[in-house]
C-alpha positions in Angstrom: -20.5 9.9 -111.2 -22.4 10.8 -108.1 -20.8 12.7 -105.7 -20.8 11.5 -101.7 -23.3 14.2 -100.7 -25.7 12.9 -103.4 -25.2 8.9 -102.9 -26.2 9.8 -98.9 -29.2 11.7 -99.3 -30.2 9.1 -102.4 -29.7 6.7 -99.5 -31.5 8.6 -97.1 -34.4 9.0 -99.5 -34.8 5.4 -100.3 -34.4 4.5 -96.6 -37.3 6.9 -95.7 -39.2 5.9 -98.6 -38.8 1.9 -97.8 -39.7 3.0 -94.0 -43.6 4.5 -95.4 -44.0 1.4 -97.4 -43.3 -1.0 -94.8 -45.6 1.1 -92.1 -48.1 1.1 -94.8 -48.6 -2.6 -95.5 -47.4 -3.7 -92.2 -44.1 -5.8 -92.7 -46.7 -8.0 -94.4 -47.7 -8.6 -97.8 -51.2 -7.6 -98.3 -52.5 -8.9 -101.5 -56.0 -8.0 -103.4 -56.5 -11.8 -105.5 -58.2 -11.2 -109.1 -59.7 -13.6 -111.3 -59.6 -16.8 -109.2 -60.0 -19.6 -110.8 -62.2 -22.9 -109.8 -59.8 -24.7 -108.3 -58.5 -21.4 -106.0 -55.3 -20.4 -108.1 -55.3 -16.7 -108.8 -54.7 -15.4 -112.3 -53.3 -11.8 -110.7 -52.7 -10.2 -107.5 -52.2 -6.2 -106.5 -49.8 -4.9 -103.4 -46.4 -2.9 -103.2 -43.6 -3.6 -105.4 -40.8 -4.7 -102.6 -37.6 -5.5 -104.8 -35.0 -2.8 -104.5 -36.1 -1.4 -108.0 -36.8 1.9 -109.3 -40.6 0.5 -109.0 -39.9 -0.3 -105.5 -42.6 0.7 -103.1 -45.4 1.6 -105.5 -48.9 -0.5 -106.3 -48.1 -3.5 -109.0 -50.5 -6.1 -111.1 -48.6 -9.3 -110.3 -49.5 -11.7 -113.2 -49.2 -15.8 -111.9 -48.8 -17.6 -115.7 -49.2 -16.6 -119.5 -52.5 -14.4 -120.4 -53.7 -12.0 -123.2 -51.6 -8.8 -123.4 -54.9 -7.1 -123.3 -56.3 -8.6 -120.7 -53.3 -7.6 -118.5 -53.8 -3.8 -119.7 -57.6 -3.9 -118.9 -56.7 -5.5 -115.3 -54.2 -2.7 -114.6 -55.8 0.3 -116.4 -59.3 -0.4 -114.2 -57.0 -0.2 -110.9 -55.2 2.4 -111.8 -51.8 0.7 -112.0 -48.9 1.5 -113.3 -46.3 -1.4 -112.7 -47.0 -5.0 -114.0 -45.0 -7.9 -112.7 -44.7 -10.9 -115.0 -44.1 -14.3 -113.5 -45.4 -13.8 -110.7 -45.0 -16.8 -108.0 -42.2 -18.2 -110.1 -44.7 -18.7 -112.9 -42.6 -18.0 -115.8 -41.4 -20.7 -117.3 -39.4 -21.0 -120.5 -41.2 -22.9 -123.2 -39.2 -25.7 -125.4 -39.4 -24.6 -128.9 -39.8 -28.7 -129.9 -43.0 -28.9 -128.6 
């Protein structure tokens, strides 16, 4: 069990550290689109994690849809990322097993 003093400097941490993230991307999601396809969907997009996570604040592969395990580790490892976000844009969808 955490004691008070550690719970308030936890909290002051995150608060601090969510205060740098928004002054970095500007209250505003900035997003770098990869892979678009023809018809102008993306396949993956990069920015800051902003769920209250442990990933919160740092630089994520968002992946829109189902693709190749491989090609999602090829994506990430050329940016240099180390957090991937499946189902992206509400994207995941559960798939009925009688089809």
């Amino acid at each position: 069990m955490r004691s008070k003093e550690q719970f308030e400097l936890f909290n002051k941490e995150m608060l601090l550290k969510e205060k740098r993230m928004k002054e970095q991307i500007g209250n505003t999601m900035k997003r770098e689109y990869i892979n678009v396809t023809e018809s102008g969907g993306a396949i993956y997009y990069t920015g800051l994690d902003v769920e209250k996570t442990p990933t919160h604040g740092m630089e994520t592969l968002f992946v829109i849809g189902i693709h190749p395990i491989d090609e999602i580790i090829q994506t990430a490892l050329q940016r240099n990322i180390k957090c991937v976000y499946f189902g992206a844009n509400n994207s995941f969808n559960l798939i009925d097993e009688d089809k």
